[in-house]
C-alpha positions in Angstrom: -10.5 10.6 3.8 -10.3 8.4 6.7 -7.7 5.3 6.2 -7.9 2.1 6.7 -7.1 1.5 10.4 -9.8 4.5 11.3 -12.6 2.5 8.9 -11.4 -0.4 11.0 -11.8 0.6 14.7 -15.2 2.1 13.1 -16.8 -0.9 12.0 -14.8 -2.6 15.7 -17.0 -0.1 16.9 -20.5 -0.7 15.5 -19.9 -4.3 15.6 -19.2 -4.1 19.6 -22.6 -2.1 19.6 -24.8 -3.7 17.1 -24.0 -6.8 16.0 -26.7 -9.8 17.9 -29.0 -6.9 18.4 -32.8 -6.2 17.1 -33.4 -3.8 15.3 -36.0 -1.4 16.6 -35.6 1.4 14.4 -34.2 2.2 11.1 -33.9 5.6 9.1 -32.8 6.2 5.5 -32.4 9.8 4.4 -31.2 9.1 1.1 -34.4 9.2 -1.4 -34.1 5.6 -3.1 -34.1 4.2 0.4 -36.4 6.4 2.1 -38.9 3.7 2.6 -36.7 0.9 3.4 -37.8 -0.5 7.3 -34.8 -3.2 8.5 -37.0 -2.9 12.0 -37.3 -6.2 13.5 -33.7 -7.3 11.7 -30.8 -8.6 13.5 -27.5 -7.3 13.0 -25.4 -10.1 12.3 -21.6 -8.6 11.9 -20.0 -5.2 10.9 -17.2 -5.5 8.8 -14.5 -3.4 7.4 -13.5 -4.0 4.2 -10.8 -1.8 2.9 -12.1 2.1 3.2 -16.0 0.5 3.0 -18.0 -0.4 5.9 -20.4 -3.5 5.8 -23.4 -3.7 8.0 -25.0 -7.1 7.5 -28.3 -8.0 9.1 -30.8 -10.6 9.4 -32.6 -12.3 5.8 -29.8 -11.8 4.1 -29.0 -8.1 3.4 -25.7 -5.8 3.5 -26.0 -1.9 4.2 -22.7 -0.8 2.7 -21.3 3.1 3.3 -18.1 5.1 2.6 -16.7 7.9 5.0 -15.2 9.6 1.5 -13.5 13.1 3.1 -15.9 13.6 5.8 -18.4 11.3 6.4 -18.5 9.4 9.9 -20.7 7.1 12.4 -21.7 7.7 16.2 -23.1 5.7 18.5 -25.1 7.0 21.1 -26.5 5.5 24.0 -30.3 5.3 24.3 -31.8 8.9 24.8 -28.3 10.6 24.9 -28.2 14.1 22.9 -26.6 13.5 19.3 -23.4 15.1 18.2 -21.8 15.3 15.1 -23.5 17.7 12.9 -26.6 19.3 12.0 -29.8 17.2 11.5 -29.8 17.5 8.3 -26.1 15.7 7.5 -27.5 12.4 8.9 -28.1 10.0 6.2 -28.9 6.7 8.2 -29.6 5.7 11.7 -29.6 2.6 13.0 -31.9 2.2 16.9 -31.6 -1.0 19.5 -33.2 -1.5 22.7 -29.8 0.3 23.4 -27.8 2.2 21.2 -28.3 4.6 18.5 -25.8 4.5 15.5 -25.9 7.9 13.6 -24.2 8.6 10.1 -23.1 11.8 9.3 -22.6 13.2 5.8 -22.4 9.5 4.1 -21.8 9.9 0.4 -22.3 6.5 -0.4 -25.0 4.5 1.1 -26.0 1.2 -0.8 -28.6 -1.7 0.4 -27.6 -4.7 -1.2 -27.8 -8.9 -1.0 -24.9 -9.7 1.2 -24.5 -12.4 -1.4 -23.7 -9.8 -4.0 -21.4 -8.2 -1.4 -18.6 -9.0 -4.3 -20.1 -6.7 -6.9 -19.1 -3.4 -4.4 -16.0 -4.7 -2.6 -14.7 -7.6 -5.0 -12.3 -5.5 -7.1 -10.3 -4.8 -3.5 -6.8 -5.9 -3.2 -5.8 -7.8 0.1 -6.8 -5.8 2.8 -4.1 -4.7 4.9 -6.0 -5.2 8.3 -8.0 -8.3 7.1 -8.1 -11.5 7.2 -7.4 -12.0 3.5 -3.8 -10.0 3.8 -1.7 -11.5 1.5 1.7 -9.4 0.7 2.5 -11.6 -2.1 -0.6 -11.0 -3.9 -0.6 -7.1 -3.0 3.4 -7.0 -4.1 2.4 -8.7 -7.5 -0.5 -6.7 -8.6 1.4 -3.5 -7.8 4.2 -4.9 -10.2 2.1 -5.6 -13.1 2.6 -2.0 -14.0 5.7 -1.8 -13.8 6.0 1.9 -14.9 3.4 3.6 -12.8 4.4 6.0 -9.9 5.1 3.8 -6.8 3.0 6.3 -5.0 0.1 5.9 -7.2 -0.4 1.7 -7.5 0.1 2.0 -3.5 -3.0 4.2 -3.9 -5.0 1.9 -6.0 -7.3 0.3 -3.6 -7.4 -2.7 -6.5 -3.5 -3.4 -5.4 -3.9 -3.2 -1.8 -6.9 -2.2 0.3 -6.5 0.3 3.2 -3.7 2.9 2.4 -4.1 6.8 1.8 -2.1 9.8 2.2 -1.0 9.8 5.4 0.6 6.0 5.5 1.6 6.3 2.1 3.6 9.5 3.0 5.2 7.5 5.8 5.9 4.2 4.4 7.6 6.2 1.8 9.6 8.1 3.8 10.6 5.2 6.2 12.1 3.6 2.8 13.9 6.5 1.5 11.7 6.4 -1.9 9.7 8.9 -3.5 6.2 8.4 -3.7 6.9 9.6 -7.7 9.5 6.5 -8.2 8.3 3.9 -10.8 7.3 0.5 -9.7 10.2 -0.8 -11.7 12.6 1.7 -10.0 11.5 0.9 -6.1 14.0 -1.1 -4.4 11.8 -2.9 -2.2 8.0 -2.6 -2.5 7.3 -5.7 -0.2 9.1 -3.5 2.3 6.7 -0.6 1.5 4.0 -3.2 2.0 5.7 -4.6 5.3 6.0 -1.1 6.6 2.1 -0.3 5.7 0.8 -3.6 7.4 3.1 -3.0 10.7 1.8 1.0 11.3 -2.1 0.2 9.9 -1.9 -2.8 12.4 0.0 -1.1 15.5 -2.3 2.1 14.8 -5.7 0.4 14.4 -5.6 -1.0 18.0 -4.1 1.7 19.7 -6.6 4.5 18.2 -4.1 6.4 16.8 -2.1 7.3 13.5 1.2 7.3 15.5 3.8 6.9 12.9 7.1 8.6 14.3 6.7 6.5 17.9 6.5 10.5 19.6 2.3 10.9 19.7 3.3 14.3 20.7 1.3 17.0 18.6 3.3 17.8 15.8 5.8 15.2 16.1 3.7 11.7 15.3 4.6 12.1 11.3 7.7 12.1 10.2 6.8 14.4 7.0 2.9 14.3 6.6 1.3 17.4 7.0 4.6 19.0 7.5 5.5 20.8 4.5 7.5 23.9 4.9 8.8 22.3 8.0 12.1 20.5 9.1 12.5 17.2 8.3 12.8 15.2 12.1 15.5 13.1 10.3 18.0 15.3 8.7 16.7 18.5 9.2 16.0 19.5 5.7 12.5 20.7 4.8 9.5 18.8 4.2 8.3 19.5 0.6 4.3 18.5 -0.4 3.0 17.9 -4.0 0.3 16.1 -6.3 0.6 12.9 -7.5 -1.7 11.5 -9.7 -3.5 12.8 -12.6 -6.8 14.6 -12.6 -9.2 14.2 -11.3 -8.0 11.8 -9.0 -4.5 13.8 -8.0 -3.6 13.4 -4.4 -1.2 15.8 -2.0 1.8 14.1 -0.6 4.8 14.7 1.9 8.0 13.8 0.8 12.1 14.7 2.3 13.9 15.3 -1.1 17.1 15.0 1.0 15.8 11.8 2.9 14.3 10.4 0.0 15.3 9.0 -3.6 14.5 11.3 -6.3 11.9 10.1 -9.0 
């Protein structure tokens, strides 16, 4: 599932191609919006909010869609050849005078008042890349559990939106905790959060998910992805695992010489 910083440079992305633009053709291939026309709509803004993407246009409406695990958008200029899957993974495109924006394999794809925006994204916690961020906030909703896995509230898009695997395997790792500490066990969870805002931030703008300061293949994690392998700290190897319960369990990296046990 594409992270925050990647959903960000996306919506950067559609916004620098959409946004003031008419409308001149719009597609839904999802069957309760098959017949929906936003032809002759302006796109106001594209927004990132979290892991969700918010396309608002013209009279008042919102197109909201998730990437999930492998969904994605491409923009295309005007009568260039479309890449990114078969024809029949597209679930929306969106035409200017211009530009063609294309999404692939979109499991979520919602047409909503961009007043009731708050019903689909309100239960978000600050958003580490937006302008809401507010560590305080994001450091006291993780503690009000103080028992659960530090790994999982890190998780919980209600605590802070933006983080999945890969930074929470590297903020983790940067700390010396394991992602299967309690909350009430972590030494220093605004650190965590400090450590997730600097990489998310750093990343988002460069275009990459650099998180070792070596973009090198193989060397820009320090443990994610690299289970089996030696740890580039101490040497040790790289362990992975679930946390999480079903269904919602996720894989993780984790140095169990580098890193506090549980």
């Amino acid at each position: 599932m594409p992270e925050g910083d990647m959903v960000w440079r996306t919506a950067r992305q559609l916004h620098a191609s959409l946004a003031g633009q008419e409308l001149t053709r719009s597609d839904f291939r999802v069957p309760r919006l098959a017949t929906v026309d936003l032809r002759g709509r302006v796109v106001d803004e594209v927004r990132a909010r979290g892991k969700h993407l918010l396309v608002r246009v013209s009279g008042g409406l919102t197109l909201h869609t998730h990437l999930r695990m492998d969904g994605s958008w491409r923009v295309f200029e005007r009568g260039e050849r479309w890449r990114g899957g078969p024809a029949f993974q597209i679930r929306v495109v969106l035409c200017t005078a211009s530009v063609d924006a294309v999404g692939y394999r979109l499991p979520v794809v919602e047409l909503v008042r961009t007043e009731a925006e708050g019903e689909i994204v309100g239960h978000l916690g600050p958003d580490l890349l937006g302008d809401d961020w507010d560590p305080d906030e994001a450091a006291r909703r993780i503690r009000a559990e103080p028992g659960r896995e530090v790994g999982v509230a890190l998780l919980d898009q209600r605590n802070v939106a933006g983080i999945g695997t890969i930074y929470l395997s590297e903020v983790c790792f940067l700390a010396g905790t394991s992602p299967w500490t309690t909350v009430e066990d972590a030494d220093d969870v605004p650190g965590l959060l400090g450590r997730a805002h600097e990489l998310m931030n750093r990343n988002a703008r460069a275009g990459t998910q650099v998180t070792t300061q070596d973009s090198r293949p193989g060397r820009n994690h320090w443990v994610y992805g690299r289970a089996g392998r030696p740890c580039g700290r101490c040497g040790n190897t790289v362990r992975s695992g679930e946390l999480g319960r079903a269904p919602h369990e996720r894989v993780v990296y984790w140095c169990p010489a580098c890193q506090s046990p549980a």
